[in-house]
C-alpha positions in Angstrom: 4.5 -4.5 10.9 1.1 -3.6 10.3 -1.5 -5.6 8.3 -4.9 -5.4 7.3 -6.7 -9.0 7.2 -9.7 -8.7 5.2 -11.8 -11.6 5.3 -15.4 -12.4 5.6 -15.6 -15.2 7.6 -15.5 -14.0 11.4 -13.5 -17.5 12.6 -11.2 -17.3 10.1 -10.4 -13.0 10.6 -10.7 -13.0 14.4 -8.4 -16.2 14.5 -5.5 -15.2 12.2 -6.0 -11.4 13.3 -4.9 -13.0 17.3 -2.2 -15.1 15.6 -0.3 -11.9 14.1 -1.3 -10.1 17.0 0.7 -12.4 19.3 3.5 -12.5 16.9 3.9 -8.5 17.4 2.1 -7.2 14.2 -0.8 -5.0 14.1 -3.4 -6.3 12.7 -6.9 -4.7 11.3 -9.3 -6.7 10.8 -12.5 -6.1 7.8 -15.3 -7.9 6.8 -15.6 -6.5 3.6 -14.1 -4.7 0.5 -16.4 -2.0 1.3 -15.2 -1.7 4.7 -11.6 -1.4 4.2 -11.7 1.1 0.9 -13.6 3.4 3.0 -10.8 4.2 5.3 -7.6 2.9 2.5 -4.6 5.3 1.8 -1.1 5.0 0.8 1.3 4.0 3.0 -1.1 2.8 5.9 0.0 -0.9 6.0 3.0 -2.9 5.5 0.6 -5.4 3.7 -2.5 -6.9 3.0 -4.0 -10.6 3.1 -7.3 -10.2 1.5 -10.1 -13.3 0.3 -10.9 -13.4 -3.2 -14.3 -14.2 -1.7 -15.9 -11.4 -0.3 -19.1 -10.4 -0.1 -20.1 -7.3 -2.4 -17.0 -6.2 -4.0 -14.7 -9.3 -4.2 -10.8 -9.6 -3.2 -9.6 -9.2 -6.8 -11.4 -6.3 -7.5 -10.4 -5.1 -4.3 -7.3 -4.9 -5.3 -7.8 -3.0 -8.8 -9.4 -0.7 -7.0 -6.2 0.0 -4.7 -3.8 -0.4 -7.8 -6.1 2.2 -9.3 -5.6 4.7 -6.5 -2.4 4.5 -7.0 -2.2 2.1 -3.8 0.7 -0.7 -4.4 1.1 -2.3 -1.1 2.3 -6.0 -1.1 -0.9 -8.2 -1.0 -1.7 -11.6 -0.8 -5.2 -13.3 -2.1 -6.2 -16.0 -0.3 -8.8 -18.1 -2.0 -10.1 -21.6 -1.6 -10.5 -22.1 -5.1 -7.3 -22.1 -6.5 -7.9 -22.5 -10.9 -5.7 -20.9 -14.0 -8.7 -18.5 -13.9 -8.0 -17.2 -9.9 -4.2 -17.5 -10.7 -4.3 -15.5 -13.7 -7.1 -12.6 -12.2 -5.0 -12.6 -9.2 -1.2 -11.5 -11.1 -3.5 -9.2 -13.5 -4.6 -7.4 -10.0 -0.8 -7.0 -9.0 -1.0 -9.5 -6.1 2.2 -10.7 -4.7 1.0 -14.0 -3.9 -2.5 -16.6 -4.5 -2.5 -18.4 -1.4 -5.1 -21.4 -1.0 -7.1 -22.7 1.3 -7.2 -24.5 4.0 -3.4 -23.2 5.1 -1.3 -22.9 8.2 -0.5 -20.1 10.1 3.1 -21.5 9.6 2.6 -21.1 5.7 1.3 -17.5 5.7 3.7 -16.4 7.9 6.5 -18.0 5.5 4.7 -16.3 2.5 4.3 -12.6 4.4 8.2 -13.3 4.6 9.1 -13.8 1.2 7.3 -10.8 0.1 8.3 -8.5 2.6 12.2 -10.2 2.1 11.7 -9.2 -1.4 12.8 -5.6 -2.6 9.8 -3.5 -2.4 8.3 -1.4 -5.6 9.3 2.4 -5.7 5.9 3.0 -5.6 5.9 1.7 -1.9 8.8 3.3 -1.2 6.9 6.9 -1.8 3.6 6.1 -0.6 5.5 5.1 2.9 7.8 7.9 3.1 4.8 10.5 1.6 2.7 8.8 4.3 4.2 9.8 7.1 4.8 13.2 6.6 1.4 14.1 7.5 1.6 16.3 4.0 -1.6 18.1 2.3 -3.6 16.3 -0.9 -1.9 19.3 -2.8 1.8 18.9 -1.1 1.6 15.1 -1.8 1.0 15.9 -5.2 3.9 18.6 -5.7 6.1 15.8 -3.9 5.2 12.9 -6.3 6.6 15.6 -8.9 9.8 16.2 -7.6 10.7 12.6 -7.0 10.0 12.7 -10.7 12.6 14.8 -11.1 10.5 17.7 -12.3 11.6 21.0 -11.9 9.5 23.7 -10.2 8.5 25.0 -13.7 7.6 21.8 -15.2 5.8 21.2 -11.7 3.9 24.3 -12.0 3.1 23.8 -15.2 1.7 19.7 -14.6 -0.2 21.2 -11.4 -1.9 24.6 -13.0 -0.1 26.6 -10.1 2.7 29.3 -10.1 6.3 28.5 -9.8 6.2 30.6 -6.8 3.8 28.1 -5.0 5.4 25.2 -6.1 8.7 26.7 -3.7 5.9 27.4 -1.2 5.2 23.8 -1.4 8.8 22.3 -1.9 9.5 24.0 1.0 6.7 22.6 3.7 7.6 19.0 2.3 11.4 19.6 3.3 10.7 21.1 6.2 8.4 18.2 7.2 11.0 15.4 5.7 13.7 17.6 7.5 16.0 17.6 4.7 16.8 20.9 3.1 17.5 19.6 -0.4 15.7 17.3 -3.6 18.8 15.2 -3.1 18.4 14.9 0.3 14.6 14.3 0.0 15.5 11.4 -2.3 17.6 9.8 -0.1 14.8 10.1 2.6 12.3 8.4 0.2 14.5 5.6 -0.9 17.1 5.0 2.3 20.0 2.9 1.1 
């Protein structure tokens, strides 16, 4: 699995970055809000732990942010401050989970379980799959389109491009996918 830890205190990253490490996750490691939306995108991580605390740009906005760009991987907040206020910023960000301070490795590990157990948005689902096709900005956006169910028209129309580029596209993403249908290509997104 791979995981980005974001964190500002260097004890507390570099520790629980080795723990998940030696427990056969990749972890990445930032100091900052700032540091990890410089290099974010969909479909790069399994999920995120991120401090509400951070310096700059805190966790919770953080996570708008992500939710903003359309970014729904499974996160957890960790905060040592744990009030109806955090609780209730925290769920309005879309976090999976407000964990608090001082914890276990034992009780994040149980937590990163629950979530990941837990059936994953659709969202997820297409940012993964989109993610590793290695697809343009322009073929990613013809793909969220037909897993709307959009035809090529309507898809040309919603993008400001011919129908005849919209097959163009359609047919790079299948070809990368290696399926050779929409139903097919479906079934690729959301496996059963």
């Amino acid at each position: 699995m791979k995981l980005a830890y974001v964190e500002d205190d260097l004890d507390a990253r570099t520790i629980y970055a080795q723990r998940l490490g030696q427990e056969g996750h990749t972890c990445e490691a930032f100091s900052s809000a700032e540091d990890f939306l410089a290099g974010a995108g969909r479909g790069q991580f399994d999920l995120l732990i991120i401090d509400i605390r951070l310096p700059g740009m805190d966790g919770v906005r953080m996570l708008r942010e992500l939710r903003q760009r359309q970014i729904f991987t499974p996160a957890i907040l960790i905060t040592a401050f744990n009030t109806v206020d955090y609780a209730r910023e925290a769920l309005n960000s879309q976090a999976n989970y407000l964990l608090e301070k001082p914890f276990t490795f034992a009780s994040l590990r149980a937590v990163m379980r629950k979530i990941l157990d837990s059936p994953r948005s659709l969202q997820d689902y297409v940012d993964r799959g989109l993610a590793t096709l290695g697809i343009t900005r322009r073929e990613e956006e013809v793909a969220r389109l037909l897993l709307k169910g959009l035809s090529n028209k309507e898809i040309a129309q919603m993008a400001q491009i011919s129908e005849k580029t919209v097959k163009q596209y359609v047919t790079q993403i299948f070809t990368k996918a290696k399926v050779s249908s929409r139903g097919e290509f479906f079934s690729w997104i959301f496996p059963v």
